[in-house]
Every structure is written in C-alpha cells, then in structure tokens.
C-alpha positions, 0 to 999 in steps of 0.5 A: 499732675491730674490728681493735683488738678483735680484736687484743686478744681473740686476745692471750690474758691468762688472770689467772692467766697473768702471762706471758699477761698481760703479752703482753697488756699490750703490746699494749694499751699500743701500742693506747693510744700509738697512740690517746692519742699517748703511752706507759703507766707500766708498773706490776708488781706481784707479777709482775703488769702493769698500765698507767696514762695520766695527762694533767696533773692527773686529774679523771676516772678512766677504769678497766678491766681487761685480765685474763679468766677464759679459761684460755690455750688457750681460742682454740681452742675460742672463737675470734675471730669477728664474724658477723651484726654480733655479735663472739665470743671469749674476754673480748671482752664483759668486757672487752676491748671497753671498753679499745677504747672507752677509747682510741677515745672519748679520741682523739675528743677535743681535749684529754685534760687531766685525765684519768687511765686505769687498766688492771688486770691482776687485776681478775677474781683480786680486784684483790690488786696493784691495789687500792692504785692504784685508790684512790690514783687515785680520791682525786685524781677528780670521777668515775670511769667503769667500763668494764666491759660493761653489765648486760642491755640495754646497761643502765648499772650504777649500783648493784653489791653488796659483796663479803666473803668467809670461810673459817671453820675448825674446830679439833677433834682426831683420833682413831681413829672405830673405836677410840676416837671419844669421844677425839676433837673432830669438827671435821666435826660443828662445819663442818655446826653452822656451815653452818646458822647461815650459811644463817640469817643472810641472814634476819636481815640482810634483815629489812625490805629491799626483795626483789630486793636483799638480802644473801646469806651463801652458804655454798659450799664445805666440806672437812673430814677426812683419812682415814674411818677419822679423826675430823675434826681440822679443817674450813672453811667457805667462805662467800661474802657479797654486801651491798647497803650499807655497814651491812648489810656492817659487820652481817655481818661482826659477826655472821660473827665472833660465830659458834660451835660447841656440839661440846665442845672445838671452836674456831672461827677466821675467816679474811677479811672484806669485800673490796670495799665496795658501790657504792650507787645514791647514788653514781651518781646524777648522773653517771647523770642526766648521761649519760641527758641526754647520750645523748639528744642522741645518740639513744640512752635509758639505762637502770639496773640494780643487779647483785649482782657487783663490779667495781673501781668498788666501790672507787672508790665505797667512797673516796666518789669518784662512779662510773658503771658498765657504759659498755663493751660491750653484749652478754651471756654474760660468762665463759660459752661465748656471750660475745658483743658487739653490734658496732653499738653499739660507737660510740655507746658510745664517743661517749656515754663522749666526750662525758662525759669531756669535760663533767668536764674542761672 
C-alpha cells in the first residue's frame, strides 16, 4: 500500500493542471487494473480525466477524487516521506491515501459485483465536469462511501454543510470624483451598504440553531473601481455560504436575492447560488451505525463528527442516496504545509471499508 501511495503523490495533478491530471489518471487507472483485474472508462470532460469501475449492476458507490490543491512543482518543497510510521507529500491525506484504500479494500474481497468506483479529477475546482456523473452514479445506489480522509481522530464525517457561493455586483456609473462626483453612481458606497447587510443575515438565519452548527454568510472578497480619480461604476461582493440544512439553504438564497442598495440610481445583480446540498446527519445515520458495529469486530471504536467543508458526497446526500463520509486516511494538515497520513491505520481502514462493501453487496 506505501509503494502505491507513493506512486501516486509523487505523480502530481494539481486541479488546475489538466495535463498533471491526466498523467495522473493513468497512473491511478494502472493501480486499479492491477487491483481490481480490469481497465477504467476513461471519462474527459472539458479536458478533464476522470475514471470509472463498474462491476455488473452498482449497488455501492465508492467515490473519491484524484486532483490536490498543490501547484505543480510543489514535490520540491513538500516531498515524498514516510518517517516515524507517518507519510508526507502533496495530497497524500486528501486524498490519495483513500484511492489506495479503494483499490486495496475491493481486492481483498471475493466478488466485486455491484459496486461501482468513481475517481474525479476536479473534486477540489468544485466538481463543474464531474457533478453530472456523481449524480447519475448515485441514482442507481443503496449507499455510497466517501473516501475522503477523516476529520480529527480518524473521526468518520457523517455530517458536512452546504455550500453557496455568490458574487453580487453593483452597477453605478462613473464620473469624474474631482470635477463633477454628484454625476456619478458609487457602485463602491452600495458594495460596503451590501457587505453589512451580508454580515447580519447569518444572524438572522441562525435564530434558534444549536451553536457550533450554524450557517455563515462570509462576505470575502470585494473589488470595486477603476481608477481614484473615478467614482465607482461597478463593485462585487463575493460571498461564501456554509448551511447546515436544505431549509436554511433555501432561506439564504431568498434572502441573498431579496438584498438591495439605498445609493440613487445603484442596481444590484447576483450572480450564483447553492452549489452543493448539505450532507445531513439523517443521511449517515445507519450506515454509521453499521460500520461503528462492523469496526468492533476489528477492534477498532468510530467515532463522528460534523464538519463545515464539502465534498462530492454532499451530492450523493443531496439525491437522497445514504452516505458515509471520511473512510480514507486518518492523519490531518489537508492542503497545508503538515500534510500528513498515519500509516498504521492504513490497513484497517482498508479492512473496516471491506468488510462494508461486502454487507451492501451480499
């Protein structure tokens, strides 16, 4: 399993490198054939690869995602490493360590009949090309297992948030600020009128929600203007969303629409909307309850946690098809210069993912 991770994290597929990624591709489709005994349809879409397993009628989708966040070149200074039981390198805790896991957990197994295995390659862009496959391989499942690495303490994610992103722009209109400023529309003035109203809403959609999981509206980044000697003709806000239920989702999304500027003759546009749907706790619940059982027999204790980052299981959630998140590596530092795997548990993470495939496929 280390000499496949290691294969893997030194064949660099920064997301925006569709060449990286592809190179990556193959090799993660030679490490499947190997593994699994057959080839992947290779799937490009807008130049970007990614690779599908399907074994007779899928009951079981296993997902995960082979693009990183690192910038090609990023072996250079993060390089390949295994000291002291722990594995370094770019993307090998999300998520290159659970592609390992995938392949090693179906080999382990007699029959690979219906399952189907999904890798992405755009998972950390936002899944644009590979949304449509997700669904459409999810529609056909009684579960789907994610993965993605664990939250803290090898802890399994059986709940994340949406996600909704914005850009909101103002349209004014310019005017010379030293000659003749009472001509002109500060598009500038209605972005900050925006950024307040942004920063208040998270207040009112979390009256009556339970603390520690709460929406956010974050406005983050904010342009306007052209030149300081120009009254604003545009500004955006871009603004990032985070909800905890479909509801709340829904409720942002009228009240981000709703929103509007008191600067005379100012125009409001939003660009954007929910991206991905909440993956909610009721959603994991018994798979959750089945591997905490199943892991017992291993010896090894679950345990859960809720997060406030997306994956492509929010998707699979979303459709309404059970998901289990956070199966891959244990070990912490995802995207971050201490990237890092816990190589002990490597294997019975592989073993817990076996023995779950296997009860869903009997």
């Amino acid at each position: 399993m280390l000499t496949d991770l290691e294969e893997l994290v030194t064949c660099e597929s920064y997301s925006s490198d569709l060449r990286a990624v592809a190179r990556s591709a193959d090799i993660v489709a030679a490490q499947g054939r190997r593994l699994l005994g057959v080839e992947p349809e290779r799937i490009v879409i807008e130049g970007v690869t990614h690779l599908r397993w399907t074994f007779g009628t899928p009951r079981v989708l296993l997902l995960g995602h082979h693009d990183t966040v690192w910038p090609t070149g990023s072996l250079a200074t993060h390089p390949w490493s295994v000291t002291d039981g722990v594995a370094r390198g770019p993307g090998v805790f999300d998520m290159k360590a659970g592609l390992v896991q995938i392949f090693h957990a179906l080999a382990a197994l007699p029959s690979l009949e219906g399952v189907c295995v999904l890798v992405t390659g755009d998972e950390e862009v936002g899944s644009g090309t590979s949304r449509a496959l997700i669904e459409e391989a999810a529609r056909q499942c009684a579960a789907t297992f994610v993965l993605e690495a664990s939250a803290d303490g090898g802890a399994l994610k059986t709940a994340r948030k949406g996600v909704s992103s914005y850009e909101l722009v103002v349209h004014g209109k310019a005017a010379h600020s030293g000659l003749e400023p009472d001509k002109g529309v500060n598009a500038a003035v209605g972005a900050a009128q925006l950024t307040l109203a942004l920063d208040a809403l998270a207040d009112r959609a979390n009256a009556g929600a339970r603390d520690g999981w709460k929406t956010t509206v974050v406005p983050t980044v904010v342009r306007a203007g052209s030149a300081t000697n120009t009254v604003p003709a545009t500004a955006t806000v871009s603004v990032d969303v985070r909800v905890p239920t479909v509801q709340a989702q829904e409720w942002v999304d009228i009240a981000i629409r709703a929103l509007g500027v008191t600067v005379p003759g100012a125009r409001v546009e939003v660009r954007g909307g929910p991206n991905r749907p909440p993956l909610e706790e009721s959603s994991s619940a018994a798979l959750f309850e089945r591997a905490g059982a199943l892991a017992g027999q291993h010896g090894v204790e679950l345990s859960s946690a809720a997060v406030g980052g997306a994956s492509d299981g929010n998707f699979t959630a979303g459709l309404g098809c059970p998901t289990l998140d956070g199966l891959g590596a244990v070990g912490g530092g995802a995207h971050a210069d201490h990237e890092h795997v816990l190589v002990a548990e490597m294997v019975p993470r592989t073993q817990l993912l076996a023995a779950l495939v296997k009860e869903f496929t009997l």
